[in-house]
Residue frames as qw, qx, qy, qz and C-alpha x, y, z in Angstrom:
[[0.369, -0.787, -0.114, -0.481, -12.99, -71.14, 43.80],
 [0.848, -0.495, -0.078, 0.170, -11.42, -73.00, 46.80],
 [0.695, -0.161, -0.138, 0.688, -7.67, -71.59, 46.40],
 [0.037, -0.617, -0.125, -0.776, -9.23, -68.20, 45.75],
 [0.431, -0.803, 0.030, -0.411, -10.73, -68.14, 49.07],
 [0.858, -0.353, -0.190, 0.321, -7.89, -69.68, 50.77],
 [0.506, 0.124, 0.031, 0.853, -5.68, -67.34, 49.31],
 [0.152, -0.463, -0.043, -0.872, -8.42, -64.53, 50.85],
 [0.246, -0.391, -0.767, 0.446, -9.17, -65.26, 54.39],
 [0.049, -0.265, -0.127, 0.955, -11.99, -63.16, 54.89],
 [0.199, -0.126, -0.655, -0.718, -13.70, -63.39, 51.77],
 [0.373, 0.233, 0.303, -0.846, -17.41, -62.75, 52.11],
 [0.523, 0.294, 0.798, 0.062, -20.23, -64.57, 50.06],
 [0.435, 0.838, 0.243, -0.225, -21.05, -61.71, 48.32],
 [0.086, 0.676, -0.679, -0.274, -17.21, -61.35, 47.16],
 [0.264, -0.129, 0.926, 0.237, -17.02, -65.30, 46.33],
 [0.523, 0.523, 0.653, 0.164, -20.60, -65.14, 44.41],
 [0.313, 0.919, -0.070, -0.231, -20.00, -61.72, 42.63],
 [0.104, -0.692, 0.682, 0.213, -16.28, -63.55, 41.44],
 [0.270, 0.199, 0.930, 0.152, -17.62, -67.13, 40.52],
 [0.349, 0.100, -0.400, -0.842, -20.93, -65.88, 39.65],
 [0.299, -0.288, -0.906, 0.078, -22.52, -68.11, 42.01],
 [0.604, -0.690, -0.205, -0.343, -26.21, -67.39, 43.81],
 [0.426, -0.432, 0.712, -0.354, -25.95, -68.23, 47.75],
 [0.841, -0.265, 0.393, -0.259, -27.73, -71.31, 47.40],
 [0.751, 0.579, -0.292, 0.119, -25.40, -72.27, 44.37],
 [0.323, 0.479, -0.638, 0.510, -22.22, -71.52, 46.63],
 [0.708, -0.223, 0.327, -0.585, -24.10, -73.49, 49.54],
 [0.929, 0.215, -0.134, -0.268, -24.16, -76.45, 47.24],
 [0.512, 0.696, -0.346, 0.367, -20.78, -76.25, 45.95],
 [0.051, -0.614, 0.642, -0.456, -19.48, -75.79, 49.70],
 [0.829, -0.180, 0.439, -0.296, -21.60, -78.79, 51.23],
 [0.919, 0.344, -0.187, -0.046, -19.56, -80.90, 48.32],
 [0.114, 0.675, -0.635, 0.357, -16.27, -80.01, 49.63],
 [0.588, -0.586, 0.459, -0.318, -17.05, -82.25, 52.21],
 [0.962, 0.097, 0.225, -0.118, -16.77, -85.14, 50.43],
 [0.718, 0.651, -0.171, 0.181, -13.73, -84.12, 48.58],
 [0.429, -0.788, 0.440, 0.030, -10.03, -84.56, 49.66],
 [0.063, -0.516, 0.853, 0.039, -7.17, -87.13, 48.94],
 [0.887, -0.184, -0.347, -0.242, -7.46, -91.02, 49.13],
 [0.269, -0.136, -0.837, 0.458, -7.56, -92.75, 52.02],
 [0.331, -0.515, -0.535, -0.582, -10.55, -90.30, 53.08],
 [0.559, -0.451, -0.600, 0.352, -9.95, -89.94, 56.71],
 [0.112, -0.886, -0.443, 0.083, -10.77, -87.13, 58.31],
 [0.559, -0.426, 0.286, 0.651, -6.95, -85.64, 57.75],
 [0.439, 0.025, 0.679, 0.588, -7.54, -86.06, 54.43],
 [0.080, 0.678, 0.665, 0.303, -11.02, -84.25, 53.34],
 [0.085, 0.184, -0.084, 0.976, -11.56, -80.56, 53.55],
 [0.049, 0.663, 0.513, -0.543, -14.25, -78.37, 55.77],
 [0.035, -0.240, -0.074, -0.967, -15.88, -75.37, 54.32],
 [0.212, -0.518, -0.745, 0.362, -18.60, -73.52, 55.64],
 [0.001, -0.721, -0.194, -0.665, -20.24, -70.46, 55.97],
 [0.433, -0.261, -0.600, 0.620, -19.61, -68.16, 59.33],
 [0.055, 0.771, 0.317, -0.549, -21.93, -65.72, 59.55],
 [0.491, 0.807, -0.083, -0.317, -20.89, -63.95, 56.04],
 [0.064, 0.748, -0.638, -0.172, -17.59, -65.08, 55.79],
 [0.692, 0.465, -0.518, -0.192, -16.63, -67.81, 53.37],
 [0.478, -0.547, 0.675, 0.130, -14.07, -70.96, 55.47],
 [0.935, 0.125, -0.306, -0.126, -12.19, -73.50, 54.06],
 [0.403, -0.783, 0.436, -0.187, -10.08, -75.55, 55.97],
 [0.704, -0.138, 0.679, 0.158, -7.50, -78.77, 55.94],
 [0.736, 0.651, 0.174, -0.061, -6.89, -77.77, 52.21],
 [0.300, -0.679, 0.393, 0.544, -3.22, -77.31, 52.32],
 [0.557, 0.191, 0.725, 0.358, -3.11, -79.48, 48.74],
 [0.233, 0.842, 0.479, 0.087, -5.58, -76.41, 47.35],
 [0.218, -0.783, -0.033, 0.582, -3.50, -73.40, 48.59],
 [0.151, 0.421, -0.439, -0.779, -1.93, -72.92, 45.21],
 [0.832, 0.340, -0.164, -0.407, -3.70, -73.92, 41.53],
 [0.947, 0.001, 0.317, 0.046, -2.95, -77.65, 40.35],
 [0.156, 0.735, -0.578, -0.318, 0.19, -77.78, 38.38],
 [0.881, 0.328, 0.260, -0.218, -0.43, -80.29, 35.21],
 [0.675, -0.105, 0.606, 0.408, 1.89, -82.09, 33.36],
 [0.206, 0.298, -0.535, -0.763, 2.31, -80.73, 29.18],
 [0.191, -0.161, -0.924, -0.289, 0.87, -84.18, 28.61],
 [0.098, -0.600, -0.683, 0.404, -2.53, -83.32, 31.30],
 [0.051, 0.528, 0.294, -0.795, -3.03, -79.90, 30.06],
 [0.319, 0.133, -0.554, -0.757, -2.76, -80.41, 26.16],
 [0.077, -0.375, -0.915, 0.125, -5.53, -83.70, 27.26],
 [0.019, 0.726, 0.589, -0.354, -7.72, -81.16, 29.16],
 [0.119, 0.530, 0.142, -0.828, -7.77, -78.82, 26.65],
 [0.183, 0.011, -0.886, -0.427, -8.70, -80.99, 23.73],
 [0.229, -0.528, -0.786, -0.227, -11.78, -81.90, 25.65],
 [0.066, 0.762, 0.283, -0.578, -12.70, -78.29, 26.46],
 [0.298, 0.466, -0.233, -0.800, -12.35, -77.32, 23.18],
 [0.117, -0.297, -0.897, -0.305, -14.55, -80.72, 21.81],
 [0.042, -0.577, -0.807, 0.121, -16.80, -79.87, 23.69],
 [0.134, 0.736, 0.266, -0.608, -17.51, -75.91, 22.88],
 [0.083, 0.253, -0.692, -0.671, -16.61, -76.85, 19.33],
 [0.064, -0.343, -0.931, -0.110, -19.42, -79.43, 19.47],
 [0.293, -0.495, -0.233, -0.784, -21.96, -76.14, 20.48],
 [0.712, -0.475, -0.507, 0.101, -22.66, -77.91, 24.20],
 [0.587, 0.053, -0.213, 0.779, -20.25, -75.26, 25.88],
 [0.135, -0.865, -0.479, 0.058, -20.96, -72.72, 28.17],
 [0.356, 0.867, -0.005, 0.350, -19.21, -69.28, 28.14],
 [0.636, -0.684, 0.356, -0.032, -17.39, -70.15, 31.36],
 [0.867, -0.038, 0.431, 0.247, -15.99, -73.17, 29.61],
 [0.573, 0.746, 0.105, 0.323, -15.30, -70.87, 26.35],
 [0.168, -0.947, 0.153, -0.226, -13.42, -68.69, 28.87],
 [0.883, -0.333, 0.332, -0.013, -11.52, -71.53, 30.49],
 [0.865, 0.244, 0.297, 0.323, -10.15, -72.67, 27.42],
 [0.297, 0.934, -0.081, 0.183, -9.12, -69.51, 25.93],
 [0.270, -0.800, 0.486, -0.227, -6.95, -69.11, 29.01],
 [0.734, -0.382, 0.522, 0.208, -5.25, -72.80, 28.88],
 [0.726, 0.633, 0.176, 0.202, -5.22, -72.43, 25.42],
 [0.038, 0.925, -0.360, 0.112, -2.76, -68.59, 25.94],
 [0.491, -0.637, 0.593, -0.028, -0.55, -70.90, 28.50],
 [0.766, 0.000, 0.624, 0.154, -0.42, -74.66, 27.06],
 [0.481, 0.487, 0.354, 0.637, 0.12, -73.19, 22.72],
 [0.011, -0.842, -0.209, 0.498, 0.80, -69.60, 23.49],
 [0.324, -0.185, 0.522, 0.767, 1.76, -69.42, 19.84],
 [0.209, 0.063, -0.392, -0.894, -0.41, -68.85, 16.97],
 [0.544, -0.048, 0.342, -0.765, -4.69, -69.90, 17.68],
 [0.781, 0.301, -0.242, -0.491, -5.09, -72.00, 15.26],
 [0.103, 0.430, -0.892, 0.099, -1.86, -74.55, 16.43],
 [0.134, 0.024, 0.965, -0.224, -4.72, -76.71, 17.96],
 [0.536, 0.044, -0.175, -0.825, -7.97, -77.67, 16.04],
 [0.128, -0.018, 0.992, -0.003, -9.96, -80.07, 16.98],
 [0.430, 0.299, -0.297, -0.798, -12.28, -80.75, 14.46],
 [0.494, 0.104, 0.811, -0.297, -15.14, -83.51, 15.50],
 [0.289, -0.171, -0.666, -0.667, -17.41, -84.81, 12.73],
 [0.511, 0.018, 0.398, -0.761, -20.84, -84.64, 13.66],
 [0.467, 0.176, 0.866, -0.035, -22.90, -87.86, 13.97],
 [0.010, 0.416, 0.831, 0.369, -25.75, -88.83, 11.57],
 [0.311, -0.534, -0.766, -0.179, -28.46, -86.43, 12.08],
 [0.304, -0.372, -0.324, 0.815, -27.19, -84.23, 14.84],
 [0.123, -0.120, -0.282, 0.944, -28.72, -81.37, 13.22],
 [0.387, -0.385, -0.578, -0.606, -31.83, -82.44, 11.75],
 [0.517, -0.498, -0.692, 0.079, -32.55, -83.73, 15.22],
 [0.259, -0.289, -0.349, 0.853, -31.53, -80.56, 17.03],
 [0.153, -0.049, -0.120, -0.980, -33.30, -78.92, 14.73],
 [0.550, -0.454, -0.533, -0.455, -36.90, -80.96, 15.65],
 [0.403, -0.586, -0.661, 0.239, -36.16, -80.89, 19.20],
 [0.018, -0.277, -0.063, 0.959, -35.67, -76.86, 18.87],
 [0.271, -0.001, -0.013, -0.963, -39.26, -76.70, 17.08],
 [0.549, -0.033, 0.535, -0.642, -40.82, -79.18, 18.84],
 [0.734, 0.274, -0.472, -0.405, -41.70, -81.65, 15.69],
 [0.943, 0.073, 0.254, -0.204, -42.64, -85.24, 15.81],
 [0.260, 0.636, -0.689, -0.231, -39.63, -87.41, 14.04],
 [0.998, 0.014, 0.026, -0.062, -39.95, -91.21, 12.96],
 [0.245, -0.629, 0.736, -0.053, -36.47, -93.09, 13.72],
 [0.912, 0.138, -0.366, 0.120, -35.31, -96.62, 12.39],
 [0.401, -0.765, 0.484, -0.144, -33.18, -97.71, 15.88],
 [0.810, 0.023, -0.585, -0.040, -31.32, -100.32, 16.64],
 [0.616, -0.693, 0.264, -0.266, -30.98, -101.63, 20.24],
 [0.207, 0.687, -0.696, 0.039, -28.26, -102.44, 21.78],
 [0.526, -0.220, 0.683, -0.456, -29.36, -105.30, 23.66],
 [0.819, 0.340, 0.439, -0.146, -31.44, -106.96, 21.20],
 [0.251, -0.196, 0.601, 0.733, -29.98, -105.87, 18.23],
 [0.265, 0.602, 0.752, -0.037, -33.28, -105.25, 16.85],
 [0.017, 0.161, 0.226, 0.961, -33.65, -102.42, 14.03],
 [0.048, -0.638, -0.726, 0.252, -37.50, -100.96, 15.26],
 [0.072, 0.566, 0.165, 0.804, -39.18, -97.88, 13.36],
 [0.279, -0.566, -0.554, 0.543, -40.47, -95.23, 16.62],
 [0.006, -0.821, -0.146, -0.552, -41.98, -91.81, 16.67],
 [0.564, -0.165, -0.434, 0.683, -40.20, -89.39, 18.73],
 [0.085, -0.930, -0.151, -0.325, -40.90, -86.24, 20.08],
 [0.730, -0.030, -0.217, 0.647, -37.33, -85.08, 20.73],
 [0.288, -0.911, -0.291, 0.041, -36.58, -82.77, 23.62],
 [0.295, -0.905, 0.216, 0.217, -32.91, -82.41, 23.65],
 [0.879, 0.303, -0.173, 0.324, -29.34, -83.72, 21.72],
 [0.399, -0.811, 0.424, -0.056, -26.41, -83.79, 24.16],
 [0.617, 0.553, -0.509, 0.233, -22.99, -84.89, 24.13],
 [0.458, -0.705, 0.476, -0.259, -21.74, -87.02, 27.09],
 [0.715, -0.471, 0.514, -0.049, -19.06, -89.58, 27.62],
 [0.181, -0.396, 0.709, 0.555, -17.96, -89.28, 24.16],
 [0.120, 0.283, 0.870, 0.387, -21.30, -90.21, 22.25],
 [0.099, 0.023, -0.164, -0.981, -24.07, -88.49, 20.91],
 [0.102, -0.285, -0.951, 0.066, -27.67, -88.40, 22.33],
 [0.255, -0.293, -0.073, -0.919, -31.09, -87.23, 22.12],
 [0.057, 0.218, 0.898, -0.377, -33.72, -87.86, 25.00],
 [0.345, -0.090, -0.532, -0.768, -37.28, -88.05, 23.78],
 [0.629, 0.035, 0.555, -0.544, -40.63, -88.80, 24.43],
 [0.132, 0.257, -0.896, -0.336, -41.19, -92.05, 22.83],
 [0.644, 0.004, -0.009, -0.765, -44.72, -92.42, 21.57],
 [0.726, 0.119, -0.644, -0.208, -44.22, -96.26, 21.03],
 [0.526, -0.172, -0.759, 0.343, -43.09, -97.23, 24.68],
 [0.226, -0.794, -0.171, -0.538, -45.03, -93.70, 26.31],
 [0.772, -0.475, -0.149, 0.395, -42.53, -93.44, 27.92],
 [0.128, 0.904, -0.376, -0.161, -39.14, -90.91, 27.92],
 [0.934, 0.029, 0.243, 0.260, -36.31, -92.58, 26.28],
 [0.090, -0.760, 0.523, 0.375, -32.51, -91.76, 25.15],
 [0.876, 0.402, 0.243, 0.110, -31.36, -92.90, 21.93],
 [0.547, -0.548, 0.385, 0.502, -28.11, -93.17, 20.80],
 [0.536, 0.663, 0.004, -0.523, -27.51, -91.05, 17.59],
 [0.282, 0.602, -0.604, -0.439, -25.47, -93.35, 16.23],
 [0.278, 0.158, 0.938, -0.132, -27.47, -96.43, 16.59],
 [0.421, 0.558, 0.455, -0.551, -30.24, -94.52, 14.65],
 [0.652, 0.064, 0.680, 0.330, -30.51, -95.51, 10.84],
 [0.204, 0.413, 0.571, 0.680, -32.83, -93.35, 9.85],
 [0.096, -0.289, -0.475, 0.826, -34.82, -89.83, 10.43],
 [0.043, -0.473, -0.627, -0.618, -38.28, -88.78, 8.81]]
């Protein structure tokens, strides 16, 4: 969004959220981060303004933003490998599906198939997606990482997500009534 409205002095909120597909208070958020963002060293040279001015969109001290990033072969085939794990993996949102498509055209603009990446799904992944999509009750053999202790638990799983390169479902855990994340490959068994 940020070299779009640099490259459109002018720009209006209703033209930057009807183009992103941001609310106001979304593109509110989004601009009150900017502040934090910029270079390192962080000094006041270094970090960008934005703002809202009556309707109209600013950003300012972004010379670094004016055009798009320009990524190495080795940085782009990276960041599209893990945009297309992760909307292969079903966690992906149609933005991200969109995203990729387009570094996909530029970074292999040969034939679709030139790059597959083709995760195996943990243990379980979809039995467990499929009890926290109808709500069911699910006994677990864990082990913890800490203790190392294998411990049977009833769950009442709410979600299975993919972050930081492992697979996880957060649950209410009738044994500590408590919520709890379990790591799906730490889990032994699923009944």
């Amino acid at each position: 969004m940020l070299p779009w409205v640099i490259a459109h002095p002018g720009a209006t909120v209703d033209e930057v959220c009807q183009r992103f597909g941001y609310t106001r208070n979304d593109l509110v958020k989004d601009l009150d981060l900017v502040f934090v963002c910029g270079l390192p060293g962080y000094g006041p040279g270094d970090l960008m303004v934005a703002y809202i001015d009556q309707d109209e969109v600013i950003v300012e001290m972004a010379d670094y933003f004016a055009s798009p990033p320009r990524l190495t072969g080795t940085e782009a085939l990276g960041l599209l490998a893990a945009g297309m794990a992760v909307t292969t993996s079903g966690s992906g949102t149609p933005e991200l599906e969109s995203a990729v498509e387009k570094l996909q055209a530029v970074v292999l603009p040969g034939p679709v198939d030139a790059l597959v990446v083709d995760l195996p799904d943990p243990p379980f992944l979809g039995e467990l997606r499929d009890l926290a999509r109808d709500h069911r009750v699910a006994r677990i053999e864990y082990t913890g990482l800490a203790s190392g202790e294998t411990t049977v638990r009833d769950i009442e799983p709410w979600v299975v997500f993919s972050t930081m390169g492992n697979w996880y479902v957060r649950a209410h855990c009738r044994r500590a009534d408590a919520e709890r994340v379990f790591r799906l490959d730490r889990i032994r068994s699923v009944t």
